[in-house]
C-alpha distance (Angstrom), angle and dihedral (degrees) to the residues before:
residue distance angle dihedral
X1 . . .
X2 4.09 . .
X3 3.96 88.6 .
X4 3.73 89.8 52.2
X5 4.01 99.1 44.2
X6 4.20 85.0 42.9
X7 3.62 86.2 54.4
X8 3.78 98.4 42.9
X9 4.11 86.8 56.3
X10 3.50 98.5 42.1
X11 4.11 86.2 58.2
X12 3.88 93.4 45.7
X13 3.35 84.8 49.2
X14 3.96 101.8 60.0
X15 3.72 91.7 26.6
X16 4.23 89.2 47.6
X17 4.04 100.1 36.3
X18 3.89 101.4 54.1
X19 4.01 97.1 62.5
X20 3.79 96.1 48.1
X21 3.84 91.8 29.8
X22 4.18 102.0 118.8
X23 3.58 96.3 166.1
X24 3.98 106.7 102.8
X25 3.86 84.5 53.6
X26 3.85 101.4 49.3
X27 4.31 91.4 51.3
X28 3.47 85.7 56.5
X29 3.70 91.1 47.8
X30 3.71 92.1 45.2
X31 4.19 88.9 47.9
X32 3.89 85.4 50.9
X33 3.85 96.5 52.0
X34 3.83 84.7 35.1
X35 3.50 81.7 58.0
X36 4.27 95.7 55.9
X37 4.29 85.4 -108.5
X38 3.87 111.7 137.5
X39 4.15 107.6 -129.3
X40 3.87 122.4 -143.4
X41 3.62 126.7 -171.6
X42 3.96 129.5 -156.7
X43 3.16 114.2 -122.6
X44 3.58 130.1 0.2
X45 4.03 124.8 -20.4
X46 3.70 114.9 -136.3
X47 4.04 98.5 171.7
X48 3.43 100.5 -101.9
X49 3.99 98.0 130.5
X50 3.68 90.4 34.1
X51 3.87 89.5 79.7
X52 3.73 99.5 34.4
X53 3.34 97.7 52.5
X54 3.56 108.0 34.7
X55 3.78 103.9 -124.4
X56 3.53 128.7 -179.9
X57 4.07 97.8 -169.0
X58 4.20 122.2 69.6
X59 4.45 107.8 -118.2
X60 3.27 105.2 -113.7
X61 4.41 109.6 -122.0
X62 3.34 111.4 -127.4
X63 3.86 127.6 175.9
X64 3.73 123.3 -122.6
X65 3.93 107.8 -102.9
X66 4.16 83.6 42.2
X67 4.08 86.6 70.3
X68 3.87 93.6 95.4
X69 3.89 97.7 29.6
X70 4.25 88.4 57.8
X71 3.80 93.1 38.7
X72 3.84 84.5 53.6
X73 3.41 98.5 54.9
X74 4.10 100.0 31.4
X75 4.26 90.4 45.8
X76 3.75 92.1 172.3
X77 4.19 93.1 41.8
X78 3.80 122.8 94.5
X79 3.56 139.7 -152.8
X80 3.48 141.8 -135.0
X81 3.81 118.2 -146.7
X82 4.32 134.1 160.2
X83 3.35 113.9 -123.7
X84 3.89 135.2 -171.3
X85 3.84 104.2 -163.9
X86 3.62 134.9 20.8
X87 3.79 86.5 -109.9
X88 3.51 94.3 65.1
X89 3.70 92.7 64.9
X90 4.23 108.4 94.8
X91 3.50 117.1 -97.1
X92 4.01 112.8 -113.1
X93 3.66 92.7 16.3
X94 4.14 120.3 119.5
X95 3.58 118.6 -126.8
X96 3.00 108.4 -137.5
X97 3.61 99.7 -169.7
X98 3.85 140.8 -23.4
X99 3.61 139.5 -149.7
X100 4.34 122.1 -144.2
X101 3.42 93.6 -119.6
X102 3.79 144.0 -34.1
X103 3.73 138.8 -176.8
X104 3.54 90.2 -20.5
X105 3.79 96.9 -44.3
X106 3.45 141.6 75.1
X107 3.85 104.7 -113.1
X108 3.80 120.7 -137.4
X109 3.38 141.7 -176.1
X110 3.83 123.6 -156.3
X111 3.77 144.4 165.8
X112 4.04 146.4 177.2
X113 4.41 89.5 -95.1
């Protein structure tokens, strides 16, 4: 009975942890910050890299036909956006690096450089 409710857990667990897991995304935010780069997000910010990734400095919200307007004037900033498809990514933009999959998405995070 143990060795089958141990096993049952350790399955939710992998099958449970990977869709909600934001962690690979907020150390690259915190290295970015780290770095003196300002972070935006599209779409609204609900906190949920805050804690994960241990940041000292509020994302800044930013709406999604702002992406190239902000990147344009904050060059060396990056932004963090969910995407479904490869095709939603914007053209000419560098990824800078991307996460599996995330609340339903696949989060990215791209800049000018």
């Amino acid at each position: 009975m143990l060795l089958s409710l141990r096993t049952f857990f350790i399955a939710a667990d992998l099958l449970l942890r990977e869709p909600y897991d934001v962690l690979r995304a907020a150390q690259q935010i915190a290295q970015e910050q780290a770095a003196g780069r300002t972070v935006a997000i599209v779409g609204e910010y609900h906190g949920q890299w805050h804690v994960a990734g241990r940041l000292h400095q509020p994302l800044v919200e930013i709406g999604a036909g702002e992406l190239d307007a902000w990147l344009t004037k904050n060059p060396t900033g990056r932004v963090l956006l969910i995407h479904r498809r490869a095709d939603d990514l914007p053209a000419g933009k560098r990824v800078v690096v991307e996460q599996p999959r995330c609340r339903g998405g696949r989060p990215a995070i791209v800049g000018m450089d």
